[in-house]
N, C-alpha and C positions, 0 to 999 in steps of 0.2 A: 504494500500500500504506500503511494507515494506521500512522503511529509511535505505539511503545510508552509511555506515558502516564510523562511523570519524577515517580515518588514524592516527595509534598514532605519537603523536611528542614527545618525551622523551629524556632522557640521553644516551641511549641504540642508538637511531637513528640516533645521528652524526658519518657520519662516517668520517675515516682517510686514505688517499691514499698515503700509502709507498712505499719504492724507487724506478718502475721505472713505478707503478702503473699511473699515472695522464697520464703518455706519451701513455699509450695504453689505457685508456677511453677516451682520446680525442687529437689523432695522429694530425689533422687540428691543432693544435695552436702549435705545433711543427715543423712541415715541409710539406712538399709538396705529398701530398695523390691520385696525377694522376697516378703515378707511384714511384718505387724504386731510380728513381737515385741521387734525393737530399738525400736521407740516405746516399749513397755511394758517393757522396761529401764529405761529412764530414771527411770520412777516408781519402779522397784524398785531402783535405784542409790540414788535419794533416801532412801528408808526404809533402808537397807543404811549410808549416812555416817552417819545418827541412830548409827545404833549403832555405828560405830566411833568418835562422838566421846564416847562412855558414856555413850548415852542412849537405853533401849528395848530392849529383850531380847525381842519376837516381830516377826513378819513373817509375813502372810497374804493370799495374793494365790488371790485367787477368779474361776475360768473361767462366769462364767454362762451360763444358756440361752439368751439373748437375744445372743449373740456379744459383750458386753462383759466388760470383764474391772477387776476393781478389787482396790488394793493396801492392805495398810491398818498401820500400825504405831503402836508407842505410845511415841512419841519425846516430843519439847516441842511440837509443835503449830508449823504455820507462823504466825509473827505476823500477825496479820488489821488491824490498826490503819491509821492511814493514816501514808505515806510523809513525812518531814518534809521533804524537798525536793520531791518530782515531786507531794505530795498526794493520792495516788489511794491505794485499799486494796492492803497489801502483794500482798495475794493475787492482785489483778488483775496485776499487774507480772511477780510469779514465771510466772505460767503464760499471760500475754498478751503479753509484751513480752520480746523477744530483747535476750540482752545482760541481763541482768538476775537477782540472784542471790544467796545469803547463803553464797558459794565463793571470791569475788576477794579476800579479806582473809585473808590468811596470818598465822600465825604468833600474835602477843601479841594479843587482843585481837580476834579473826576469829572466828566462830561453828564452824566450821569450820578446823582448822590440817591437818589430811590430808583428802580427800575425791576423788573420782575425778571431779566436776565442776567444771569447771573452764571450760569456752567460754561459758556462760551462756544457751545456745540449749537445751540436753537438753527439757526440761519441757514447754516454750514450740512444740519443733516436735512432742510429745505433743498437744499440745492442736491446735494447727495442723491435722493431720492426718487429726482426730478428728470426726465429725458431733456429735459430743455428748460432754460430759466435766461431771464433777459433782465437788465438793470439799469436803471437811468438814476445818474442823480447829479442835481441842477443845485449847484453850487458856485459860488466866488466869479460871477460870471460866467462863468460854463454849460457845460453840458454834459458829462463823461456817462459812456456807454458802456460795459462789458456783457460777453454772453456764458454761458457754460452750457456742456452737453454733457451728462451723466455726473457733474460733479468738476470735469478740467475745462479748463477756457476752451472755448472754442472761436471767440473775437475776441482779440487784443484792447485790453482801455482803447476808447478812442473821445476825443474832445471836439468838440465844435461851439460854433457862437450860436447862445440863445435864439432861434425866430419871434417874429413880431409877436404879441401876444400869448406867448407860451411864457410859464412862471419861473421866477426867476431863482428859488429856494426849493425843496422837497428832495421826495425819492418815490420812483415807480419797480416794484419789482413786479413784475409777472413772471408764473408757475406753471409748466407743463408735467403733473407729478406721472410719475413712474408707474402704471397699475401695476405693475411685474410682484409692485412692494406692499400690496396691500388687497387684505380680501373682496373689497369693492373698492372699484376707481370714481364710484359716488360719493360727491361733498354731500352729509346732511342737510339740505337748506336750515329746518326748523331749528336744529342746531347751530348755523353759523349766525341766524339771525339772531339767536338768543347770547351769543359771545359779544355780536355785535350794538345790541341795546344796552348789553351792561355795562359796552364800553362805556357810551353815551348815558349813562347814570351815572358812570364812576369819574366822569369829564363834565359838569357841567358847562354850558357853552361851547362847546366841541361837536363839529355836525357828522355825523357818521352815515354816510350812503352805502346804500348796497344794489348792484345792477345786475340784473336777470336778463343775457340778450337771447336765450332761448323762448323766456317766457316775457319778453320786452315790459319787464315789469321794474320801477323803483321804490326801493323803501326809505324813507329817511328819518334821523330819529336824533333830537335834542333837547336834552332835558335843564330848565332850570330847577326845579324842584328836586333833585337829584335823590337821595337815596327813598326818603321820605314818599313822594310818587310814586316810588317802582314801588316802594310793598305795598302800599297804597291800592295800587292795579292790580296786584297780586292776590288780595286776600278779599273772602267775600265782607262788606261792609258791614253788616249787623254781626257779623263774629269778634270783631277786635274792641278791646278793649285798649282807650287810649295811646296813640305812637306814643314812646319814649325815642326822643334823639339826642342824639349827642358827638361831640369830636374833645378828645384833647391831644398834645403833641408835646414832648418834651425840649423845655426852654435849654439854649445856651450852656446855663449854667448848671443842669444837669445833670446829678454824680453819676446816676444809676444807667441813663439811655443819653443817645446820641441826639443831638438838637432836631427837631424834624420826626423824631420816629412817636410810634403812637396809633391812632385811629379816627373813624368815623364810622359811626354805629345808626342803625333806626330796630325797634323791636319791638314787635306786640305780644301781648297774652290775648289767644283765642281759646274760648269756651268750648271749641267745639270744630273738626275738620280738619284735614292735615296739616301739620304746620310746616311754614316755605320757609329756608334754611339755604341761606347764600352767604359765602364768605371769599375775600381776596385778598392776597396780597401783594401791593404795589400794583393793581389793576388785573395781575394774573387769578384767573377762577381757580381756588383749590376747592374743587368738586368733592376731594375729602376729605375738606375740614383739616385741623391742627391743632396745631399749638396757640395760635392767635382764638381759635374758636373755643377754646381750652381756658382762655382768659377770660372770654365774656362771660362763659358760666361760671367762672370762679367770682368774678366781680358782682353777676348776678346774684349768685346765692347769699354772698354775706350780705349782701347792701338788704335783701330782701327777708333773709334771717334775723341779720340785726332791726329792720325796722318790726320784725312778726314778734321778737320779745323784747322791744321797747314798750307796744302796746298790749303785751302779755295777752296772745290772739291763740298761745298754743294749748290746745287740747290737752288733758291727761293723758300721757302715756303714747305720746305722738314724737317720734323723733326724726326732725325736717334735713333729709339730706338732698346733695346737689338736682339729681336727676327726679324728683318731684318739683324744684323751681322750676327747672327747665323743660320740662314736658309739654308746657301749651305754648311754648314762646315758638313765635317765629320772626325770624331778623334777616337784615341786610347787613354786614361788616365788611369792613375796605379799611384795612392795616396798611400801615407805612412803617417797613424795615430795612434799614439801613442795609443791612449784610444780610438776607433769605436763606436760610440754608432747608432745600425741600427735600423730597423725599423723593429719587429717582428723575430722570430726565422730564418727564411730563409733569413733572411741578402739581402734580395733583393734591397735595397734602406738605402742609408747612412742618418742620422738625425742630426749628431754632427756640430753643429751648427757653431763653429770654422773653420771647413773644407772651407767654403764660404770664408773669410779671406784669411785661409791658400793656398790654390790655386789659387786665386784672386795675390798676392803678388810673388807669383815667375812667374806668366805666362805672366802678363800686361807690365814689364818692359821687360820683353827677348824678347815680341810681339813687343814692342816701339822701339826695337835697330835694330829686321829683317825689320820690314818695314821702316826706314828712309834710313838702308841699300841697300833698294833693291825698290828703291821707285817706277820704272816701276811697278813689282809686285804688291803693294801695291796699287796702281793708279786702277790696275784691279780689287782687292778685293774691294777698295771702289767703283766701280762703280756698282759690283752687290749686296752690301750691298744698297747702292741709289735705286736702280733698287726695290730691295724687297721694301724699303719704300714708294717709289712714289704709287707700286700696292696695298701695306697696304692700302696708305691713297685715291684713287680713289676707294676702295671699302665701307670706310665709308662715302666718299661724297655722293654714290649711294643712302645709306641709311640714308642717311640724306635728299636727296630730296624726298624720297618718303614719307619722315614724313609731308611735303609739307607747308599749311597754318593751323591756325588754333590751332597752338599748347596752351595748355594754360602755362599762366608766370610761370615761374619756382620760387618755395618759395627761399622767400632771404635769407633764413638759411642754404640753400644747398651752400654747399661749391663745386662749379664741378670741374672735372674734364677737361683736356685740350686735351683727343684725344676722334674722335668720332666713334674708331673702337669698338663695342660692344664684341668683342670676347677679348678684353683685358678687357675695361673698369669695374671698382668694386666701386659699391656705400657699404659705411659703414653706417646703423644706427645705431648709438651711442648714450648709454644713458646718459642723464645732458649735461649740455653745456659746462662743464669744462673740461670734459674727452674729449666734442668736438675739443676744443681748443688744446688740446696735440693731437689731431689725425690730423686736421691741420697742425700741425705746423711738426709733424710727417714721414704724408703720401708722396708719390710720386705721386706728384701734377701731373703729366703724365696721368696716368691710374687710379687714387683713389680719392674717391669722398665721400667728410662727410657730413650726415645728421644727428644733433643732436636733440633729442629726448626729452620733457621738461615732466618730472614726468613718470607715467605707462600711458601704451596704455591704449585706453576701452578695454573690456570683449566684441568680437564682434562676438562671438558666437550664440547668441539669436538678432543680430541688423538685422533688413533687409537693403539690398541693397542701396536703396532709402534713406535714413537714416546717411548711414556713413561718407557721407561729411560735414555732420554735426560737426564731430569732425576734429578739424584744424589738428590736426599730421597725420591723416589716411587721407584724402585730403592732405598734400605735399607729401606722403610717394609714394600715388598712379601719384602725377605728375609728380613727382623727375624719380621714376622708369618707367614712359611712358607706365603706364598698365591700363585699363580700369578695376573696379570689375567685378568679373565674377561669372556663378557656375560651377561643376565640369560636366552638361551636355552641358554649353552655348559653341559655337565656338569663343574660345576669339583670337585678335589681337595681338601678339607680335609683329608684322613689326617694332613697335614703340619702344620696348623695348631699352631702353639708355644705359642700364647694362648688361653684361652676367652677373657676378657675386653680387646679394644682400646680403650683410653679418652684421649679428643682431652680433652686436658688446655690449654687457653689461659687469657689474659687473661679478666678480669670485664667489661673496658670494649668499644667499638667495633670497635677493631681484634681483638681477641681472639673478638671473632663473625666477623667475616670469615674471620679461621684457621679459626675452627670450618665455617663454610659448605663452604670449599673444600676440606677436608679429607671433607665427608659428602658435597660432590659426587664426589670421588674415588671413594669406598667406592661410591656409589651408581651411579656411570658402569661403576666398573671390577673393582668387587669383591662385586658385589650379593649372590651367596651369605651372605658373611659378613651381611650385614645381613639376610637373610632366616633364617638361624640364631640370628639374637641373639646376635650375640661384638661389636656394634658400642655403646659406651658415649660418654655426653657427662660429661664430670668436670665440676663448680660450685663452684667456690672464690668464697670472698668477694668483695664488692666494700668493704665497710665492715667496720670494727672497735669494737664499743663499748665501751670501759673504765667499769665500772659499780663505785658506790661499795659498802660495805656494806649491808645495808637489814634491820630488824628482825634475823630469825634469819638472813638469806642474806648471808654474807660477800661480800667484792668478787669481781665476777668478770668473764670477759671474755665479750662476746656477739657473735655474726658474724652479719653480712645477706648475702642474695645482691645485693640492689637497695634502690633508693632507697623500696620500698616496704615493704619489712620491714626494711628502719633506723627507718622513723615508727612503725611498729607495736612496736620493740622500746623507742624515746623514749616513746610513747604509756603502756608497758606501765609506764614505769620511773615517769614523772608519776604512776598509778596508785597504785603500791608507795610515792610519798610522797621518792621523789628529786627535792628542789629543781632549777631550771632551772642550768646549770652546772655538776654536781657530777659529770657524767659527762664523758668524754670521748670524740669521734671523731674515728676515723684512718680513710682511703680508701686500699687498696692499691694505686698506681700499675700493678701489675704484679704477677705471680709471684715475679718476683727478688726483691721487696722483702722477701716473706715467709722468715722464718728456717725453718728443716727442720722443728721441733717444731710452729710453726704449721700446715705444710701438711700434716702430717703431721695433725693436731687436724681440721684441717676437709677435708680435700681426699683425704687417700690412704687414712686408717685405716676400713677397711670396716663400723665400729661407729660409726662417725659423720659418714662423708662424704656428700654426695649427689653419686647417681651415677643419669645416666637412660637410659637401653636404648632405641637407634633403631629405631624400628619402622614400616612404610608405613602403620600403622592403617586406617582405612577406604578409603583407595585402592591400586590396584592398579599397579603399574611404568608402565605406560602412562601412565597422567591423571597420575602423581605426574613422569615425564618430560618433559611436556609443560610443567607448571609450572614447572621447574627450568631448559629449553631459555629462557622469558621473562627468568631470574631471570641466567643463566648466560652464554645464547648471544652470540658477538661482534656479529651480526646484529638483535638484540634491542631495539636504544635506545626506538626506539618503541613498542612493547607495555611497555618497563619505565617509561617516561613515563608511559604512562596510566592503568599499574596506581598509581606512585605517588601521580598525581591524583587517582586515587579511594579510593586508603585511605590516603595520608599522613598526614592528620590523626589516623588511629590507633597511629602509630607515636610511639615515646618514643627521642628521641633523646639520647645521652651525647654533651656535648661541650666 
């Protein structure tokens, strides 16, 4: 039988994917591949900062017959000159070369000091995508043209002098996108329209056109009423109770945010009907929500907590958490952040961890002055924020009786938790008792629940069923979380479950992956339901800390890495911002215990800013994913775990 032929691996076989090469082998980690129209955002984000940084008051983005689509506004015109370092015409840069951008310079002296670009790819994977893309921009007396075809020039800059009545400032890009790259080469209309009026909310005085020359139709839309109008239009009128609006933005002298950064908010309490839930940052739609969105209900609930026991509105035996304020609210928000940092290229959801603060801080006191103002109003809001809690909490009394007699003691090392609605509730096992004691002291005793962990789990891979109670941490772990072992054929019980959410809280380093492994083989040998419902979570605490100095407008602040890869990214980032070599410093958390409450509390527990990732068997099924794990696991194994090592060792990253 003839052997299978060994693929060479050599010098010859690395390859290198040059400029805009990476964005067309794998369009998914760049933008949105259901269709074209997040490519044609990006150009309409571009003309959208012209005008937030007061410059350009139209916007006109035309559907043609020919399935391209072009954006055109009348901002400053992209510089066309050439580049004083790299030499090439700016224009070729902006839209051929990733990483490249007139967005990374904040603050004094940046072309841009708010803008919703920020990664330096937007533009660049526009053109990428594109079989054809054409560029005008009318600057300094000019006219400069370039073309591209799949991403490279295809016409050189070229200049000429303005004609009669043609303008004299802007940029026109038109889009011939690629369908090759997407599962329909249909723009959305209802969608692009709906991008397009938010602009024109979010721009008061800014006229936003849109042209249909298939359906020879124009829509145009300019709002002075700005946010206040759109939910206005939004909501049916006998549902809302009173707009709340508001904006604040922090001054100058500012210890905490950079001059400029901040919000503007509108937001009703409806009695009744879905509630409409819009948020932006720097004019970009995060579709979902953040950290900024994160702040309004944090603002919301105290201002609205504080005023319900000033006038002592609370029921016996009522206890008012966040998501009973926020249940009938529906709002419009439009953040202003200096430095954005989102979450994957499509900017769908804000991560900047400040934002929570920063909107927290203008919206809670302006909330505290309407409602002692208007305290009928306010009498009404809090009765149906009471109202949501009272049916929170009759729905976990239900489920508490049905857990009945019988229960066995809960170990005395479980620290619980104080509500008993399961759809909030999050037990934490945590490794050592001392990392325990910071997540204690830490957590939100409300909804968060520590169980500390004494040394490594067993290996309960090879254990039978009958057997596992044996060992005392795998007997509390299973009474703590109200789960009977099971196998992945048995019909197991959750009625009991005390936790939506179980989150294997370890070390950053070595050992704290190994707690993690044996702790998901556990779940996965013996508790598979749970992980096939999603209540099975991995917590990510730091590995690094960087004490960063002040820099232009951004005061000193502290930044967290998970790994040694995004500690270079966040040095890289600081280099960038013009932080001399030394002037930061890093700390390595040895461990959990090192960290005080308030830090773990910052990156690891607070639901507004931790990463927390949801175990899931993704594309394989119990079987194949069993069979992996028996290699990975079995006492039996040495030799299959040899050979797997031998052959991907070299891609592993070891801490040591």
């Amino acid at each position: 039988m003839p052997t299978k032929p060994v693929p060479e691996y050599s010098e010859s076989t690395i390859r290198i994917l040059k400029g805009l090469e990476p964005v067309k082998q794998r369009p998914g980690m760049y933008t949105r591949t259901d269709n074209p129209l997040h490519v044609i955002q990006e150009v309409i984000d571009n003309a959208a900062d012209e005008a937030l940084a007061g410059f350009g008051k139209k916007i006109r983005v035309t559907l043609h017959a020919d399935g391209s689509v072009s954006v055109e506004d009348d901002g400053r015109g992209i510089p066309h000159g050439l580049h004083p370092e790299e030499n090439v015409p700016v224009l070729e840069l902006v839209f051929a070369r990733l990483h490249a951008g007139g967005k990374f310079d904040k603050g004094a002296g940046g072309a841009y000091s708010f803008s919703g670009g920020l990664h330096g790819v937007g533009v660049s994977v526009t053109n990428a995508l594109a079989t054809r893309m054409q560029v005008q921009s009318f600057r300094d007396g000019a006219v400069a043209s370039m073309e591209f075809a799949g991403g490279d020039v295809a016409q050189a800059l070229a200049l000429r002098e303005p004609q009669e009545g043609e303008r004299r400032h802007g940029t026109t890009v038109r889009v011939w996108p690629d369908a090759r790259y997407f599962e329909s080469p249909q723009i959305p209309v209802a969608e692009l329209v709906h991008v397009l009026r938010s602009k024109a909310v979010l721009l008061p005085g800014v006229t936003v056109q849109l042209i249909d020359e298939k359906k020879k139709e124009t829509q145009s839309w300019q709002y002075k009423g700005g946010l206040r109008d759109y939910l206005e239009q939004s909501l049916p009128a006998d549902a809302i109770v009173p707009l709340f609006e508001g904006e604040g933005y922090a001054a100058a002298d500012d210890d905490n945010f950079a001059e400029g950064e901040g919000a503007q908010w509108v937001l009703a309490f409806t009695e009744d009907g879905h509630p409409v839930r819009e948020s932006y940052v720097n004019l970009i739609s995060t579709t979902a929500g953040g950290t900024h969105d994160s702040g309004l209900r944090d603002g919301l609930f105290q201002a609205v907590k504080g005023f319900i026991e000033l006038h002592a509105l609370t029921p016996k035996g009522v206890k008012l958490m966040p998501e009973d304020v926020f249940a009938r609210v529906s709002y419009v928000l439009s953040a202003k952040v200096l430095d954005p940092q989102f979450q994957g290229q499509i900017k769908e959801r804000l991560n900047s961890r400040d934002a929570v603060r920063l909107v927290s801080s203008v919206v809670r006191p302006a909330l505290e002055l309407w409602l002692n103002a208007n305290v009928e109003w306010g009498k009404r809001i809090a009765e149906l924020a009471i109202k949501a809690a009272q049916t929170r909490q009759r729905a976990g009394q239900k489920v508490e009786k049905r857990k009945g007699s019988g229960v066995a003691v809960l170990p005395g090392k479980l620290t619980d938790c104080e509500s008993r609605d399961i759809a909030l509730n999050e037990v934490f096992l945590v490794e050592g008792d001392s990392a325990g004691g910071s997540a204690k002291m830490g957590r939100d005793k409300e909804t968060q629940a520590i169980l500390p962990l004494r040394g490594k789990v067993l290996n309960t891979w090879e254990v039978e069923r009958d057997r596992l109670f044996a060992n005392t941490e795998i007997h509390d772990i299973s009474v703590a979380i109200g789960v009977d072992p099971h196998g992945p054929e048995d019909e197991a019980d959750l009625s009991s479950l005390r936790y939506g959410k179980v989150c294997i809280l370890s070390d950053a380093d070595v050992d704290g992956a190994h707690i993690q492994v044996l702790l998901l083989t556990l779940f996965f040998r013996h508790f598979p339901r749970l992980i096939e419902a999603g209540h099975v979570y991995v917590a990510r605490p730091p590995l690094f800390r960087v004490d960063a100095p002040a820099r232009g407008k951004k005061p000193a602040t502290k930044l967290y890495a998970l790994d040694a890869a995004e500690l270079a990214a966040i040095l890289e980032k600081l280099r960038k911002e013009g932080v001399p070599e030394g002037k930061w410093s890093v700390s390595r958390f040895k461990g959990l215990g090192e960290m005080s409450a308030a830090q773990l509390w910052e990156t690891t527990l607070n639901p507004d800013t931790r990463r927390l990732m949801q175990v899931k068997l993704g594309a394989f099924d119990f079987t194949a994913t069993a069979l992996e794990i028996t290699k990975l696991m079995g006492k039996g194994e040495a030799a299959a775990r040899r050979e797997l090592m031998e052959l991907h060792g070299d891609a592993v990253e070891v801490d040591v």
